[in-house]
N, C-alpha and C positions, 0 to 999 in steps of 0.2 A: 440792520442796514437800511439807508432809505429804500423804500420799493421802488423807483425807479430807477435806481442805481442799477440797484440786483438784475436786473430787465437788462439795463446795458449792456452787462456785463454776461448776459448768456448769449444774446447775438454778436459779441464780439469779440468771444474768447482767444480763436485760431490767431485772429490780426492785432489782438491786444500782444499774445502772444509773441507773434515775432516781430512785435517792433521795440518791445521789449532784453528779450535774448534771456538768456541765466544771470543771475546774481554779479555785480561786477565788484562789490565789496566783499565783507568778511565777517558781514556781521552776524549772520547768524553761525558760522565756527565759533568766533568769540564767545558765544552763546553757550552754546551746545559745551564751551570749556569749561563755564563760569557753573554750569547747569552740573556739568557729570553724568553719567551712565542714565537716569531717570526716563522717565516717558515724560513727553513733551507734546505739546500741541502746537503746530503752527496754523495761528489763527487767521485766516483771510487770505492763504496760502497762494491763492489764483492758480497759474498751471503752476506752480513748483517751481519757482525760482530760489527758493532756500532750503529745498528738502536734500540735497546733495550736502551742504553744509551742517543742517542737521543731525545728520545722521539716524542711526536707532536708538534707542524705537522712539519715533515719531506720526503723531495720525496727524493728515493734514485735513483741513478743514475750512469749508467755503460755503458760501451760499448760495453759490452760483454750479450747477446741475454742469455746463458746456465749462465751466472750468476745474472740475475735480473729473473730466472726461479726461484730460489731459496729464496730469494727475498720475494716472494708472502706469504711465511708462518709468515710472519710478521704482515699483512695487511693495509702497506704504499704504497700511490703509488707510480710507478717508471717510471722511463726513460730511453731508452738508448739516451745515446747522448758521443760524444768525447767533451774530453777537450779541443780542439784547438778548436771549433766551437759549443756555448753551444747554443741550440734552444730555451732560456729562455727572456723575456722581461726585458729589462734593469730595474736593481733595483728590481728584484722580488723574492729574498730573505734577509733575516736580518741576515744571517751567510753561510756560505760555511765549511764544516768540510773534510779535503782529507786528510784519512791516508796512506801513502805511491802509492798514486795516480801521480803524478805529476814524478814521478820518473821514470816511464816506456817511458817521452818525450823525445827525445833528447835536449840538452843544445840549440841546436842555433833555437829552437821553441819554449823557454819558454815564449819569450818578448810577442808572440801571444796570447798564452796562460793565460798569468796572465792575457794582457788585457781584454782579455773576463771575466773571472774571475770577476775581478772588473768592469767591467759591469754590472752585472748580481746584483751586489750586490747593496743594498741601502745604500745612504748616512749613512757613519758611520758605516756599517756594516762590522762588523770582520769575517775574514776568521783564519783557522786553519789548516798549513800544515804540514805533517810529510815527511822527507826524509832520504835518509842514508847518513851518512855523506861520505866523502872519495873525491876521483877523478879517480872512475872508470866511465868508460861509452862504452857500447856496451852491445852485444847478448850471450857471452862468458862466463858469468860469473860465477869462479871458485864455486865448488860445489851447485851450483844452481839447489837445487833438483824438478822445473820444467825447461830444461834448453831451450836454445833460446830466451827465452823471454829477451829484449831489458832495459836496467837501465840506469841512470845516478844518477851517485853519487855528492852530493855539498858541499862545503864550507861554514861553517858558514858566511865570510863576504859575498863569493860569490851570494848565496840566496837571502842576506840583500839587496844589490846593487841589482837583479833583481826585489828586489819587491820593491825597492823606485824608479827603472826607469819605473814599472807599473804606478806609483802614488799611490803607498799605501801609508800609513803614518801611526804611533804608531804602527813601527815594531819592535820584539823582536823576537831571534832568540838562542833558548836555545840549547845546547847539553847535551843528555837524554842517558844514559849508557843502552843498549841492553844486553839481559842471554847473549850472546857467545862471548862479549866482543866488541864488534861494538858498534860505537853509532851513535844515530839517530839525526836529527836536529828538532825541533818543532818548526817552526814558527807561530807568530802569525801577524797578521795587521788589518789596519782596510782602510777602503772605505773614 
């Protein structure tokens, strides 16, 4: 994750938090169906807004120290760890779920990044990403009501093309209309 992101994101956990609330979609149930009984990583977790949906066994996992505090009221365990360098043994989850995780990397370190990613994951195992769509990228970003914190925005083919030059395969890369008129991208792939 960019470092100053990460920095953001430990002094402003509590208020990120509840201006946030829990999960208002379904996405990560859908998940957790498509996935099956397997161990699962939710990747960029923040305080736990998909770990209810997740279910077990799920470790959630963050980089941010004042957001895996929050975390705890769940009673999964967690990790910190960055996405650029995950501390997990290769193949030792059957799904990876990141909701708007991957977003906070810059572009020209995603190639690193997914390849961990797909490491970590078992033959066949499906990963699920969310990003915003667009082609914004930087620390700037207009109304960003925690602002400095570090984005990059993608393109549906563009996504696609990164995670087939991971070696994903059985990727699909939908656009999901956002309330403020934004929309998101949902990738899916598998291992």
């Amino acid at each position: 994750m960019h470092a100053s992101t990460a920095t953001i994101y430990d002094g402003i956990a509590a208020s990120w938090q509840a201006s946030r609330g829990e999960a208002r979609d379904d996405l990560g149930r859908r998940f957790r169906e498509e996935v099956g009984e397997g161990f699962v990583a939710d990747l960029g977790c923040g305080p736990g807004r998909y770990l209810s949906q997740l279910g077990s066994p799920v470790l959630a996992v963050d980089v941010s120290r004042s957001m895996l505090s929050l975390v705890a009221r769940y009673g999964h365990p967690s990790a910190q760890a960055d996405l650029e360098s995950l501390p997990f043994a290769e193949g030792a989850f059957a799904g990876a779920f990141a909701r708007h995780s991957y977003l906070h990397l810059p572009k020209a370190r995603i190639a690193q990044a997914f390849a961990e990613l797909r490491r970590v994951l078992a033959p066949g195992g499906l990963v699920l990403l969310s990003l915003v769509e667009g082609d914004y990228e930087g620390e700037a970003l207009p109304e960003d009501d925690f602002p400095g914190r570090y984005f990059a925005f993608w393109e549906q083919r563009e996504l696609g093309a990164a995670l087939m030059a991971a070696g994903f395969g059985d990727i699909i890369v939908q656009r999901v209309s956002r309330s403020r008129g934004e929309s998101d991208l949902v990738a899916t792939a598998r291992r």
